[in-house]
C-alpha positions in Angstrom: -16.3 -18.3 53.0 -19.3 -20.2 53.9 -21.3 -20.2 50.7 -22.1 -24.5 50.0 -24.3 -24.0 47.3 -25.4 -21.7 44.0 -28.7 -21.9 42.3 -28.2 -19.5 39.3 -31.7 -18.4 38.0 -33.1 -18.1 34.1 -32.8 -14.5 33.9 -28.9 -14.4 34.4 -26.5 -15.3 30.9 -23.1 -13.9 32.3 -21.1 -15.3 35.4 -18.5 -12.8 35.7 -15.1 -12.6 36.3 -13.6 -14.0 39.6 -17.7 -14.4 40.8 -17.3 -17.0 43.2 -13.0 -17.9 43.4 -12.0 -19.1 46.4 -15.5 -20.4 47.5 -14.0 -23.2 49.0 -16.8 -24.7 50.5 -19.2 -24.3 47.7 -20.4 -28.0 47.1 -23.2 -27.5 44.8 -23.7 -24.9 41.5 -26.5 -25.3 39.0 -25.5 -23.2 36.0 -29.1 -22.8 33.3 -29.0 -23.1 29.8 -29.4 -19.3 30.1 -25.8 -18.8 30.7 -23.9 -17.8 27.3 -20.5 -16.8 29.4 -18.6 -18.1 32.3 -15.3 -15.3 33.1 -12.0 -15.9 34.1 -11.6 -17.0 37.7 -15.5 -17.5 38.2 -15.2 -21.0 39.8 -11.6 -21.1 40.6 -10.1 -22.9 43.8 -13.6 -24.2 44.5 -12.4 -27.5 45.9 -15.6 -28.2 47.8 -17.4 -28.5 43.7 -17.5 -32.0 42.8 -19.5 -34.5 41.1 -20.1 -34.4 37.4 -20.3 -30.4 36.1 -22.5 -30.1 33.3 -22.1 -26.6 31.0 -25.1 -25.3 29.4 -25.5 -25.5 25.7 -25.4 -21.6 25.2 -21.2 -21.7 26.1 -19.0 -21.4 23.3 -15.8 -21.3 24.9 -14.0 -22.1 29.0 -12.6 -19.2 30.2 -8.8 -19.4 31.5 -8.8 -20.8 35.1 -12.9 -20.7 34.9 -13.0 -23.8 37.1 -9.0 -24.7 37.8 -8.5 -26.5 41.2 -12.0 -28.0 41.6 -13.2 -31.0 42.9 -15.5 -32.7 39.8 -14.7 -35.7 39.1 -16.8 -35.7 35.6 -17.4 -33.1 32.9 -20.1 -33.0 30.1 -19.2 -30.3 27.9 -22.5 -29.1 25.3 -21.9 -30.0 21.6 -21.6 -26.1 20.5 -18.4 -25.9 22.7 -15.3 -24.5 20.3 -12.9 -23.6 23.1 -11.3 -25.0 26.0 -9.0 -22.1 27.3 -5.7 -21.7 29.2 -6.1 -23.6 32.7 -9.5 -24.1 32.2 -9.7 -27.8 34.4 -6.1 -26.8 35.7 -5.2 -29.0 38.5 -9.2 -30.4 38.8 -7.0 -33.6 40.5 -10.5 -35.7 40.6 -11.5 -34.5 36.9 -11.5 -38.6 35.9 -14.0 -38.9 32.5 -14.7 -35.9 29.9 -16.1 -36.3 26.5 -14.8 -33.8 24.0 -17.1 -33.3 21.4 -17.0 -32.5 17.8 -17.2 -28.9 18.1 -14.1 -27.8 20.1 -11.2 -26.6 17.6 -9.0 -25.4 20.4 -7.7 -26.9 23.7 -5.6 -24.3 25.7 -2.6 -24.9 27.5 -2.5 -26.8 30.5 -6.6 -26.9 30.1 -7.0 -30.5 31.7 -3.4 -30.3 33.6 -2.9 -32.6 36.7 -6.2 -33.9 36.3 -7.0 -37.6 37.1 -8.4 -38.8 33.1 -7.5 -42.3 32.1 -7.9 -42.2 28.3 -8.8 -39.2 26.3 -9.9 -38.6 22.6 -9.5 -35.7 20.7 -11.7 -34.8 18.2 -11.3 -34.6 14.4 -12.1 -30.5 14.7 -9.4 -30.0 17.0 -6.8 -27.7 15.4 -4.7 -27.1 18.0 -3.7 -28.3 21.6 -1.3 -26.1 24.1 1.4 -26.8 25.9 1.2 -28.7 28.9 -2.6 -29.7 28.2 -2.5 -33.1 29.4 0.5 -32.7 32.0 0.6 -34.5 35.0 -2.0 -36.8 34.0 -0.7 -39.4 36.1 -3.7 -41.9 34.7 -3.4 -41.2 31.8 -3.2 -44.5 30.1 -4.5 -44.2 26.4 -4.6 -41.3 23.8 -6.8 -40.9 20.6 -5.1 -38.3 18.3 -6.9 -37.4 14.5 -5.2 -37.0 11.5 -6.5 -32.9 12.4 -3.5 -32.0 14.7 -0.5 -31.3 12.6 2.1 -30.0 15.4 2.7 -31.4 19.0 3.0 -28.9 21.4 5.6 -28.7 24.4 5.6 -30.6 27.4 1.8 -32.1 25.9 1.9 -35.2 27.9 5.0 -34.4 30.5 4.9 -36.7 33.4 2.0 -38.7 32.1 3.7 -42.0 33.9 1.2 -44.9 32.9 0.7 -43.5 29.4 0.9 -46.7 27.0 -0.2 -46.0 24.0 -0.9 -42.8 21.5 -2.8 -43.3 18.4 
């Protein structure tokens, strides 16, 4: 209950399931490059976790609920990222800029959920978006959709108030 901060060495490339959740007053968590997998749960309802969070290139995919109900306010995801997974960014209600890059095909439901984004592009590689992904995205003011996504899914951008225009 009183961990602030997280310096992950070289030698570690999995961050297991659940491996700091509830770490409330963790502040501070420097993932290395080293890191290939980040579980389920592993930074989940660490509120005290803001700034910009940068994932290491080696991570292919966001675990469900791997960093739900954080404090970041920014995200750089690595350009070998395919996957955003179920409630990955869930409720990260500072979460206010993220970059998707080419790479990701899949953005789970309610990945980026009640998160504080103002515009958001989705890439050309994206295949498919789940529901709820952009709910509650009260800032939400502008949306870039490609020609890629050929199905909107349920509830995609519910109660996105200020939302004015979808291209």
């Amino acid at each position: 209950g009183k961990l602030a901060s997280v310096s992950i060495p070289n030698s570690v490339s999995n961050i297991g399931e659940y491996a700091f959740n509830e770490c409330g007053k963790l502040a501070s968590v420097s993932i290395p490059d080293s890191v290939s997998n980040i579980g389920q749960y592993a930074f989940h309802q660490c509120s005290s976790l803001t700034g910009t969070l940068t994932i290491p290139s080696g991570i292919t995919r966001i675990n469900e609920h791997a960093f739900s109900e954080c404090g970041i306010t920014g995200l750089t995801l690595p350009s070998g990222i395919q996957s955003i997974g179920d409630y990955a960014f869930n409720s990260c209600g500072s979460l206010a800029a993220v970059t998707i890059p080419d790479s990701v095909t899949e953005i789970g439901t309610a990945a980026f959920r009640s998160c504080q984004l103002t515009e958001i592009t989705i890439p050309r590689s994206v295949r498919s978006l789940g529901e709820h992904a952009f709910a509650g995205c009260f800032e939400l003011t502008t949306v870039n959709l490609p020609d890629s996504i050929t199905g909107i899914a349920e509830y995609l951008f519910a109660d996105c108030d200020n939302l004015r225009s979808i291209t």
